[in-house]
C-alpha positions as CSV (number, residue, x, y, z in Angstrom):
1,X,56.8,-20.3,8.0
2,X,54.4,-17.2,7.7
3,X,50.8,-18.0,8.2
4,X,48.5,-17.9,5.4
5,X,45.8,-15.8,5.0
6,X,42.4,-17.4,6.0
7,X,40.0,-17.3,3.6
8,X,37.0,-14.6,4.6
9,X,34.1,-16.9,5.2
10,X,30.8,-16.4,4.1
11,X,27.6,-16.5,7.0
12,X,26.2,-19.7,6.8
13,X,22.9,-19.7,5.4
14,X,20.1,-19.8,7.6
15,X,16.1,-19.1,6.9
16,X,16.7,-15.5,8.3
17,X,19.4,-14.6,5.8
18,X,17.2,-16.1,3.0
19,X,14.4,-13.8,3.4
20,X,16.3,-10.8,4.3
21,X,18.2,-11.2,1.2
22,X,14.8,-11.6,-1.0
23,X,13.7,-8.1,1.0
24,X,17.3,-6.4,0.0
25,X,16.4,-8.0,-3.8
26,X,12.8,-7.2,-3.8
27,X,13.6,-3.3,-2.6
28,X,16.0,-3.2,-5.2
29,X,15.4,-4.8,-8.3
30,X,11.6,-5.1,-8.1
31,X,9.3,-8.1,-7.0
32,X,8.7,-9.0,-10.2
33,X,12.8,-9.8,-10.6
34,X,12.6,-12.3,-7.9
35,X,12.8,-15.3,-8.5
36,X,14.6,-18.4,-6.1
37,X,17.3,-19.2,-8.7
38,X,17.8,-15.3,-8.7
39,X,17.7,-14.8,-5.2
40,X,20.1,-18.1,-4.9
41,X,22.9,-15.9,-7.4
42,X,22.7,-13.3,-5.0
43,X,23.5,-15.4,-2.2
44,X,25.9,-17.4,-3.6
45,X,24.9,-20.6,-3.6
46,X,22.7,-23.3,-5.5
47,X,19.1,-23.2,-5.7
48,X,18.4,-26.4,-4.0
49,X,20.2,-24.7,-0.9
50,X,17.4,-22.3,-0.5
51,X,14.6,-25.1,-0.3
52,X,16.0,-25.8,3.0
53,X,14.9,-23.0,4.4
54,X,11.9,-22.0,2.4
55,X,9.5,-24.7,0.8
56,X,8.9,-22.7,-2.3
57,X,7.8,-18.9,-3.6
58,X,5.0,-18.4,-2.1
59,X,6.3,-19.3,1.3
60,X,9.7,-17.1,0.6
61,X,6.7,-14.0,0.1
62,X,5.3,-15.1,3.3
63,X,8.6,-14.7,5.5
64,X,9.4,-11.5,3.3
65,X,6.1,-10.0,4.8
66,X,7.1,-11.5,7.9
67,X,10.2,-9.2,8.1
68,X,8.6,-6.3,7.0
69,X,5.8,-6.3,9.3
70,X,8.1,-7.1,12.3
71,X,10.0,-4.0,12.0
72,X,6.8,-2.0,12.6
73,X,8.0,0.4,15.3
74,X,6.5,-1.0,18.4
75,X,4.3,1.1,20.8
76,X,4.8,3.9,22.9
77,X,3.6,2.5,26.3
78,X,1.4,5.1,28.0
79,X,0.0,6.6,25.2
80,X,-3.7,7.1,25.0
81,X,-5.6,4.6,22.4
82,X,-6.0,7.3,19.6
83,X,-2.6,8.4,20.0
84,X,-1.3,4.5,19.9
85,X,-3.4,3.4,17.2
86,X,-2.5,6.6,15.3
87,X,1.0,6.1,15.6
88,X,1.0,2.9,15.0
89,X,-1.1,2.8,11.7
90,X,1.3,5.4,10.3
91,X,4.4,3.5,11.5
92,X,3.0,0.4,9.5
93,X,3.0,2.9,6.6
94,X,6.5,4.1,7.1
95,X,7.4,0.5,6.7
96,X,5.6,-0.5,3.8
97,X,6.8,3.0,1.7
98,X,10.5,1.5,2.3
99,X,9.7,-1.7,0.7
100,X,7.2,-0.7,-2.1
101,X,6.6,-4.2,-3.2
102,X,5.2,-5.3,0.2
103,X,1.5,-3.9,-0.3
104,X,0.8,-5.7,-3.1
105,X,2.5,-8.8,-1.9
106,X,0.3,-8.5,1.0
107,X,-2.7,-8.1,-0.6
108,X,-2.0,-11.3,-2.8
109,X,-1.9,-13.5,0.6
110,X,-4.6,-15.9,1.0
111,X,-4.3,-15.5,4.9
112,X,-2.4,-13.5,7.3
113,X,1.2,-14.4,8.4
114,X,2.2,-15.1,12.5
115,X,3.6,-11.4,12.2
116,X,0.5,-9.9,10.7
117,X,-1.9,-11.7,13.6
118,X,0.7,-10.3,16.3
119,X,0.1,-6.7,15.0
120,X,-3.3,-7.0,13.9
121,X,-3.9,-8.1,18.0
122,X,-1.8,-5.4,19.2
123,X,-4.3,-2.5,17.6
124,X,-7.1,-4.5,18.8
125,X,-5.7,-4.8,21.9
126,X,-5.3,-1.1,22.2
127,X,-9.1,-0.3,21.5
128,X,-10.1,-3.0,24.0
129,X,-7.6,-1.6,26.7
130,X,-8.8,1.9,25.5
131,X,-12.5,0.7,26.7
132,X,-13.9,-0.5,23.6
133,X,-16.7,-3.0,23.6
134,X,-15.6,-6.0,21.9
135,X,-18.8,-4.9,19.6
136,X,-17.4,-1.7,18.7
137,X,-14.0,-2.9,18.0
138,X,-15.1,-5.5,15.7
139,X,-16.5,-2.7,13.6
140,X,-13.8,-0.7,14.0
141,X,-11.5,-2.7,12.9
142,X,-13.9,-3.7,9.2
143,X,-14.1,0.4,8.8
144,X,-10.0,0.5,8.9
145,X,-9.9,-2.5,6.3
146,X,-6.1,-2.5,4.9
147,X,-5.6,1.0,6.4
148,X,-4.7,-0.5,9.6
149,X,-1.4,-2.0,7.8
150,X,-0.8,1.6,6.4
151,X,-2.2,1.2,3.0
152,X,-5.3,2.0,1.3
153,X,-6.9,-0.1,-2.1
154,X,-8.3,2.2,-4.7
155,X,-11.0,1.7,-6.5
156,X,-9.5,1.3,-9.5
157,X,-5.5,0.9,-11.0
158,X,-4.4,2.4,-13.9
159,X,-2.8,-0.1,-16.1
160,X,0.9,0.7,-16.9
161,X,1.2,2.7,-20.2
162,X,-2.4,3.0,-21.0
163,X,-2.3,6.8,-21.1
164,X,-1.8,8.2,-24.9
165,X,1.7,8.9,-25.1
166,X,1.4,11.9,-27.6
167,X,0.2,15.3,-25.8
168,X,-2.0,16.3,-28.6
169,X,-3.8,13.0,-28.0
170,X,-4.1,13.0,-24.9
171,X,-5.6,16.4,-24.9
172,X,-7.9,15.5,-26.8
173,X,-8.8,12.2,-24.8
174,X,-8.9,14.5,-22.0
175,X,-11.8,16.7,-23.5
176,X,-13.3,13.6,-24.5
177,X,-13.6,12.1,-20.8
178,X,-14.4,16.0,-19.7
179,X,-17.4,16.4,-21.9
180,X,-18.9,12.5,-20.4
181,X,-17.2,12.3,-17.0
182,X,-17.2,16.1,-16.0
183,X,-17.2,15.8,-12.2
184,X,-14.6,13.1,-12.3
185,X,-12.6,15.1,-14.3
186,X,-12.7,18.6,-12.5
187,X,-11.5,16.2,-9.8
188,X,-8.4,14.9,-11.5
189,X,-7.4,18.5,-12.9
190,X,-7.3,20.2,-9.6
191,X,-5.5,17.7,-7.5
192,X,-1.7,16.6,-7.8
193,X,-0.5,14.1,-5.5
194,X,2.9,13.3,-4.3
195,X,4.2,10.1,-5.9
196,X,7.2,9.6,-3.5
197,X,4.2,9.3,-0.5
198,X,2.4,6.1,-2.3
199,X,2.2,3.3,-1.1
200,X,1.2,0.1,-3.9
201,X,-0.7,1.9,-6.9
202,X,-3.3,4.6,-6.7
203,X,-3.6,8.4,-5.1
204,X,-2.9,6.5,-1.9
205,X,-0.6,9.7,-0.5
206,X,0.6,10.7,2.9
207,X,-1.9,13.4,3.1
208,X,-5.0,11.6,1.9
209,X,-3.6,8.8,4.5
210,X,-4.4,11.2,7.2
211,X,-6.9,12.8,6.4
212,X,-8.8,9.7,6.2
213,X,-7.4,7.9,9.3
214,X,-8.0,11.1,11.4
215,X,-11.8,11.0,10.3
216,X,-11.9,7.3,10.8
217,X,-10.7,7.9,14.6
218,X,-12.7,11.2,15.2
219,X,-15.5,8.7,14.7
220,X,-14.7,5.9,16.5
221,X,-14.1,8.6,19.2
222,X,-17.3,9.9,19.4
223,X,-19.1,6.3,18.8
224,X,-17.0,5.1,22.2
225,X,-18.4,7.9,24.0
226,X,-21.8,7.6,23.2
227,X,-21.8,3.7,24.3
228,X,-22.3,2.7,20.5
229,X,-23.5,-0.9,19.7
230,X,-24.8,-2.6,16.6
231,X,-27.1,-4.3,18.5
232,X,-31.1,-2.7,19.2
């Protein structure tokens, strides 16, 4: 009698499949579209399955920032400690402009994740091994802020759809904000940024990034070799 053909199995479900399945949904259809009975569809199975491996929402963000974070490339051993934290910053940023959702979702925690600690003490630890005063690095690490997880906050967000639509009108509003705001808006005129380089909302590009984070070090630089300390 011919065998039958065995029916393909699906993985069993485990807490590591749950949250790279909400990352695959997430990148795709938007944070704002998950949702556990959604993210349940997608796997296949019933809502209550998921509880088993994630208490709730908010935990299931935790373990997707988790996952993102831990794919941060790791460091290049030898390097020197601006070349380290330089390339480290920016591979933070790499990860976080594949998964667009994962700035803001890290910005909404009320305290860092297990991964975020392990690569927050990895940069530190390259200052300190770089000869950094624990003094200095404390500071250091305040003047990166978010940076250091390759993302900067603006000031302000613009509000989806709260630019006129119609050109005439928003000509107009332009001349308006020129004639009260002209410095701000001589800014906004001659400067185009790169929207496929942003990471969350904002002019947060690639090159502003840099520029930035290579002023931040040149400073820290010259601060370590004068002996800096905050204290008299």
């Amino acid at each position: 009698m011919p065998e039958q053909p065995q029916e393909r199995r699906r993985p069993p479900l485990s807490r590591d499949r749950v949250l790279r399945a909400a990352v695959a949904f997430a990148d795709g259809a938007g944070i704002e579209a998950l949702s556990m009975r959604g993210l349940a569809q997608e796997l296949g199975v019933v809502p209550m399955a998921l509880y088993k491996h994630v208490a709730n929402k908010e935990e299931l963000l935790d373990g997707m920032v988790e996952v993102v974070v831990a794919g941060i490339e790791r460091q290049v051993p030898g390097a020197d400690w601006r070349s380290a934290v330089r390339a480290r910053i920016l591979g933070a940023r790499r990860a976080l402009l594949t998964h667009a959702w994962a700035a803001p979702v890290i910005r909404s925690r009320t305290s860092p994740t297990p991964a975020v600690l392990a690569y927050l003490d990895s940069v530190i630890g390259t200052f300190r091994a770089g000869g950094f005063s624990t003094d200095l690095t404390h500071h250091v690490m305040h003047a990166l802020g978010s940076r250091v997880l390759g993302f900067t906050e603006e000031l302000f967000d613009a509000p989806a759809g709260s630019a006129p639509q119609d050109e005439r009108e928003q000509a107009a509003a332009h001349e308006a904000m020129a004639g009260r705001y002209p410095h701000v808006t001589e800014l906004a005129r001659a400067v185009a940024h790169d929207r496929r380089s942003v990471v969350g909302q904002g002019c947060d590009d690639q090159f502003e990034f840099e520029f930035a984070l290579d002023l931040l070090l040149d400073g820290f630089e010259r601060l370590h070799g004068q002996g800096w300390t905050s204290t008299p």
